[in-house]
C-alpha positions in Angstrom: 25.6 -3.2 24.7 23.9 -4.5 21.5 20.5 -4.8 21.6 18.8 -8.2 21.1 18.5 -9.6 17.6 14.6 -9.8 17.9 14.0 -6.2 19.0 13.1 -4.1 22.1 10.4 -1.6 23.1 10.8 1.7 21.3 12.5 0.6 18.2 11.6 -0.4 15.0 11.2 -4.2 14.2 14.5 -5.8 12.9 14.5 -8.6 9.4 14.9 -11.3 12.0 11.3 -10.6 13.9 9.6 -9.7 10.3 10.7 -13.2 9.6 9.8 -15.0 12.8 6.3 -13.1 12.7 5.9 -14.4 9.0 6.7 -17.7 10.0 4.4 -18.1 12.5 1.8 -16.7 10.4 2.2 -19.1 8.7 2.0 -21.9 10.8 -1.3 -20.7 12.1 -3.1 -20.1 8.7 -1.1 -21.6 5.6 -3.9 -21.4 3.1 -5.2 -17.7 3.3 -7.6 -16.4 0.6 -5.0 -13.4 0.5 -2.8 -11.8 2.6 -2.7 -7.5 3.3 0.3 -5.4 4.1 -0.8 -2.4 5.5 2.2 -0.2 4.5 4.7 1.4 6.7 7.1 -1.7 5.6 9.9 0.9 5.7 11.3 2.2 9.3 11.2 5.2 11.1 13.4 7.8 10.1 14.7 5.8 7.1 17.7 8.9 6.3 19.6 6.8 9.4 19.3 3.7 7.0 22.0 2.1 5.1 19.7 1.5 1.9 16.7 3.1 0.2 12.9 2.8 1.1 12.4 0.9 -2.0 15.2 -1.5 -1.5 13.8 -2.3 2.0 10.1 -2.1 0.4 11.5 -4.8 -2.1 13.0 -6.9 0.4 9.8 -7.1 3.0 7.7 -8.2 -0.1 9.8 -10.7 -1.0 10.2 -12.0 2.7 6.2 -12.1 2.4 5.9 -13.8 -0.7 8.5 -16.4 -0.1 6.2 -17.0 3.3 3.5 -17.1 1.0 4.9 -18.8 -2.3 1.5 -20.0 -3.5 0.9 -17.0 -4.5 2.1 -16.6 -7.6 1.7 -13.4 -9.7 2.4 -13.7 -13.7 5.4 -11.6 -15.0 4.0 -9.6 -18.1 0.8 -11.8 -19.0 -2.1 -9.6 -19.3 -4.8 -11.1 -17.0 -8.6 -10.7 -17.2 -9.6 -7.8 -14.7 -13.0 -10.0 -14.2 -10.7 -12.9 -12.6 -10.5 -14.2 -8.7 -6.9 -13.2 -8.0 -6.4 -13.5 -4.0 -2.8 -13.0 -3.4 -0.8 -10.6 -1.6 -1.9 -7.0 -1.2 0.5 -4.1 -0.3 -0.3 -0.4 0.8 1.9 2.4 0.8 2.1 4.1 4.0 3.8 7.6 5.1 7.5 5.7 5.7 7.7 4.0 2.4 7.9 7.7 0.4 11.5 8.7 -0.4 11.4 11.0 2.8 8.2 10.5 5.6 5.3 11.8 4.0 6.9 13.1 0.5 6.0 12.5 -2.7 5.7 15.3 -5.5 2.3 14.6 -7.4 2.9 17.2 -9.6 5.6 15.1 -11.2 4.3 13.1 -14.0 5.1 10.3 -14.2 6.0 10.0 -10.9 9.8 8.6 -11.0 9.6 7.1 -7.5 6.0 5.3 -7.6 7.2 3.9 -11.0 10.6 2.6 -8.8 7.9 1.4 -6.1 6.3 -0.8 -8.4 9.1 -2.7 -9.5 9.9 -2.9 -5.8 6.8 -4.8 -5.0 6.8 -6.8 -8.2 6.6 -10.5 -6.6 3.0 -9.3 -5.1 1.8 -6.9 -8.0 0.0 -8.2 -11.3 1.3 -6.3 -14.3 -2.0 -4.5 -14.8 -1.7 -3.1 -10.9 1.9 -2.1 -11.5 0.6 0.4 -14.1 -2.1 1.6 -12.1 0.7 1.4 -9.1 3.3 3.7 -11.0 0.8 5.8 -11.7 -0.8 6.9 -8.1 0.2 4.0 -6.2 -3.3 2.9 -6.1 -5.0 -0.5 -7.7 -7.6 -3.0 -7.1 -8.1 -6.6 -7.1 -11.1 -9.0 -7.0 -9.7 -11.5 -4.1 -12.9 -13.8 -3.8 -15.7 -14.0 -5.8 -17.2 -10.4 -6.3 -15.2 -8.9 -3.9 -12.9 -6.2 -4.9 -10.3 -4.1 -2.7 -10.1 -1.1 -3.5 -6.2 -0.3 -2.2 -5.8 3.6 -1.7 -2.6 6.0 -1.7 -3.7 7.8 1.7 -0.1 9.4 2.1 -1.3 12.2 -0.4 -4.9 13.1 1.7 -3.0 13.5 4.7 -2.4 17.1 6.7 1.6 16.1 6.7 1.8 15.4 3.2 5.1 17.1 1.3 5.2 19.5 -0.9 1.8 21.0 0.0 -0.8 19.9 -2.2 -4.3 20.8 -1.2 -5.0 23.1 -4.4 -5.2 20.0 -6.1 -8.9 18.6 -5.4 -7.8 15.4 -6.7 -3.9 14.5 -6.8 -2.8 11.3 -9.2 -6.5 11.2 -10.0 -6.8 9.1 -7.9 -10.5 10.2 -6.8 -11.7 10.2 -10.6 -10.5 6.4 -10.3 -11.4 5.5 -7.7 -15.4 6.9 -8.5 -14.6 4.6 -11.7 -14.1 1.5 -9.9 -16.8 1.9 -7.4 -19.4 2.2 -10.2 -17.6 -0.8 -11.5 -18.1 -2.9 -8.5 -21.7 -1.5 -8.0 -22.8 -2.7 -11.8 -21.7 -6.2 -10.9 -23.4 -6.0 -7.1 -20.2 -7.0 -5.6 -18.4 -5.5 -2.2 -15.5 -2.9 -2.3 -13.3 -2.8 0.8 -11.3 -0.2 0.9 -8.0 -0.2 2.2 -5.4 2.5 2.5 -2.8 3.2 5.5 -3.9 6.6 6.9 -7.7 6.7 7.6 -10.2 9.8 6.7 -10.8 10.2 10.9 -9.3 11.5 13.7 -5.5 11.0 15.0 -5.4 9.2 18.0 -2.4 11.0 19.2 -2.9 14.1 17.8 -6.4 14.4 18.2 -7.3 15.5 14.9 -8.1 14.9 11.5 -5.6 12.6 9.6 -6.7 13.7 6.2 -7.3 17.2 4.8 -11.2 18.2 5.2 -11.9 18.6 1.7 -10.7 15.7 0.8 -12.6 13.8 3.3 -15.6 15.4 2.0 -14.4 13.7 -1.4 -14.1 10.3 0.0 -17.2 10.2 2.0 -19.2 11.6 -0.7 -17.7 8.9 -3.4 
């Protein structure tokens, strides 16, 4: 018996109810200031798949942006990082890495946050795809003097592959993001801060989703 093309309880959504939940999105607000993807755009146990995270990371954007098509990002035109951009934000979460919760950050460059980038290339302006390649990190001002401040999470957290905690700071992405904070705090605008796993507790496990010391690091930032 196949299951039904929209779905049923205990599996993953299928491209036909993305769609139909982007659709009607749509219809009830077709003029957002921006639009956020929280990550996990890639399935469960993505080895079962026929294709790549980043190929299904690259389809999912574009299914977004096309539901979205007024938001247009520039292909290699430098833009001023002072500008209103709204748009289409994108996180990565644990199911996007080449295997749940891997990604080496000892390699540098990293070869798979540099394929990501391309991946999410309708949503990304060039400057973030840098930044993305890089630590899979960027920021964006999305109304006037307010900035979000989008986090790669997957590398804080206790299930993160290869085991990284002697690192105080993998990607550098902490000494970045203290950068941009002081940025946004010279201008008296707002950071929101966005990632997909959050510096508290698991409500399933019951413990912490990130590793203690870097907690400590976030909060104190």
């Amino acid at each position: 018996q196949h299951p039904p093309p929209q779905g049923q309880p205990g599996c993953d959504s299928p491209p036909l109810l993305v769609n139909a939940t982007l659709q009607r999105a749509k219809e009830v607000l077709p003029s957002p200031a921006f639009v956020m993807v929280l990550g996990d755009v890639v399935r469960h146990y993505a080895d079962a798949m026929d294709k790549r995270p980043v190929d299904v990371m690259r389809d999912v954007m574009s299914q977004v942006h096309e539901a979205y098509p007024q938001f247009q990002v520039p292909a290699s035109a430098p833009v001023s990082s002072t500008n209103e951009r709204g748009g289409i934000l994108g996180v990565l979460g644990n199911n996007d890495m080449p295997t749940d919760y891997f990604l080496n950050v000892t390699e540098r460059p990293n070869r798979y946050l540099q394929e990501a980038s391309q991946a999410w290339a309708t949503v990304l302006f060039p400057d973030e795809r840098d930044r993305f390649a890089s630590q899979g990190g960027y920021w964006r001002e999305v109304l006037p003097k307010v900035i979000v401040v989008v986090l790669n999470t997957v590398i804080y957290s206790v299930e993160h592959k290869p085991h990284s905690t002697a690192d105080g700071d993998p990607l550098d992405q902490f000494a970045w993001m203290q950068s941009v904070l002081h940025r946004v705090r010279s201008r008296k605008a707002t950071a929101y801060i966005i990632g997909h796993i959050a510096p508290t507790i698991a409500d399933y496990q019951k413990r912490s989703m990130w590793h203690a010391g870097y907690v400590r690091r976030y909060v104190q930032l």
